[in-house]
C-alpha positions as CSV (number, residue, x, y, z in Angstrom):
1,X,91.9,160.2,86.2
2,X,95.4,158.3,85.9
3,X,96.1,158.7,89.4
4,X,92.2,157.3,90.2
5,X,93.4,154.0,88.6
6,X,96.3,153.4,90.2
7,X,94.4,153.7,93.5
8,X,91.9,151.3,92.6
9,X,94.3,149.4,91.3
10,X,96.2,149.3,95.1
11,X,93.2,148.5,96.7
12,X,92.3,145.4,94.3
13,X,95.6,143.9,95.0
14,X,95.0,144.7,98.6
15,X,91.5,143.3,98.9
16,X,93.1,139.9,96.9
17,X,96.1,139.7,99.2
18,X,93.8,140.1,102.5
19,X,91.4,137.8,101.4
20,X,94.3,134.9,100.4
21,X,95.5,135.6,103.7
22,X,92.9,135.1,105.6
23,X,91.2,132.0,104.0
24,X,94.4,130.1,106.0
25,X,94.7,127.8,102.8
26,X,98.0,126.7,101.5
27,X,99.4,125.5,97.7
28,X,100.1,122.3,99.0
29,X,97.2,121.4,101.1
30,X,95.1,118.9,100.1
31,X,92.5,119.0,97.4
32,X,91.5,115.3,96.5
33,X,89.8,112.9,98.9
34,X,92.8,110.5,99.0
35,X,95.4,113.5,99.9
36,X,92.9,115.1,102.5
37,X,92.3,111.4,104.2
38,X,96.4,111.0,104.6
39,X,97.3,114.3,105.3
40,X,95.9,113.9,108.8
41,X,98.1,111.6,110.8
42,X,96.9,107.9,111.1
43,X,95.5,105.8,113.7
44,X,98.8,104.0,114.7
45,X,100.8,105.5,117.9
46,X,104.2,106.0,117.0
47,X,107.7,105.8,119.3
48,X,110.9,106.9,118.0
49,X,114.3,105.2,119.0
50,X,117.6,107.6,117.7
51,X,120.8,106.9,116.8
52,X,120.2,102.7,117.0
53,X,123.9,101.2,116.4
54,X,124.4,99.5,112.9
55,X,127.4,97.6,112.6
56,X,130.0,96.8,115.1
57,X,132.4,100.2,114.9
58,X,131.4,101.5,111.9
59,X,129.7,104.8,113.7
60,X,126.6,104.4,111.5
61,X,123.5,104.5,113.2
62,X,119.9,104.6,112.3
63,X,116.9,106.6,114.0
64,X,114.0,104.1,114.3
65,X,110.4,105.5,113.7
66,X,107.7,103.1,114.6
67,X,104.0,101.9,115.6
68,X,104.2,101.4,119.4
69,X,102.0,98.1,119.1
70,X,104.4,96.5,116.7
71,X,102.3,93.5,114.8
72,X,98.9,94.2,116.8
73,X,96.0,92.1,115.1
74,X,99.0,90.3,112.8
75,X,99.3,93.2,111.0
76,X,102.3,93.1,108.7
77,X,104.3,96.8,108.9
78,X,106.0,97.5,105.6
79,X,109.5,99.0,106.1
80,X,110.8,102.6,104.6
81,X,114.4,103.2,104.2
82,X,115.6,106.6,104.7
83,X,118.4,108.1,102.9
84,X,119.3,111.6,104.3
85,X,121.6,112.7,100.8
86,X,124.3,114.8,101.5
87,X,124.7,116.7,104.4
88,X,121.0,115.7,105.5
89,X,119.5,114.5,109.1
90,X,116.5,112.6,110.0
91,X,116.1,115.8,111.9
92,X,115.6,117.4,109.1
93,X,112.5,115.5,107.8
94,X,111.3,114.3,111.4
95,X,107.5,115.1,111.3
96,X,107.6,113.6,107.8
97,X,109.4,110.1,108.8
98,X,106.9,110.2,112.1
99,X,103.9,110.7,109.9
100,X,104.6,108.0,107.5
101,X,104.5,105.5,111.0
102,X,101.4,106.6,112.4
103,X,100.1,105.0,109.3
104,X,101.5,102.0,110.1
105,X,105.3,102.2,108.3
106,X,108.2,101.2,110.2
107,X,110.7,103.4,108.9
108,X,114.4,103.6,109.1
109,X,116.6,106.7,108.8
110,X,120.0,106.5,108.2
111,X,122.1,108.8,110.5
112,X,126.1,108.7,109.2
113,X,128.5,111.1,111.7
């Protein structure tokens, strides 16, 4: 009888594991209409320009993410500044920084050498 329990037992936690593993859902996707509508990229092409010189010989640079049609239809781009902390890369956080300029953000990311 004990050993029947712990067989049903290994197959519940099999049948659970499966079936979270096969609905392809994530903890962090989206659950609320706002956070579904802007996990999806936006409607703005983006281009990317790296390592833009800041400062005449300071070796800082900045990667440039951006809505290809720059102030279409007057539209006024808010900026994002990017801090990569220590030891970080725009690299690192690329899709992110792309993402937030297909909705229309003009961000730059700081890239110190």
């Amino acid at each position: 009888m004990k050993a029947m329990r712990g067989y049903w037992l290994v197959l519940v936690v099999c049948l659970v594991a499966r079936t979270a593993w096969a609905s392809n859902t994530h903890v962090d996707d989206p659950t609320g209409a706002i956070e579904r509508q802007y996990f999806v990229d936006g409607p703005w092409a983006v281009t990317t320009k790296k390592r833009v010189p800041c400062g005449k010989g300071h070796g800082f640079a900045m990667d440039l993410f951006y809505p290809v049609n720059l102030g279409a239809h007057n539209f006024k781009h808010p900026i994002v500044t990017w801090g990569n902390g220590t030891d970080g890369k725009p690299s690192n956080v690329k899709y992110f920084l792309r993402h937030l300029a297909t909705w229309g953000f003009v961000v730059a990311a700081s890239n110190v050498q």
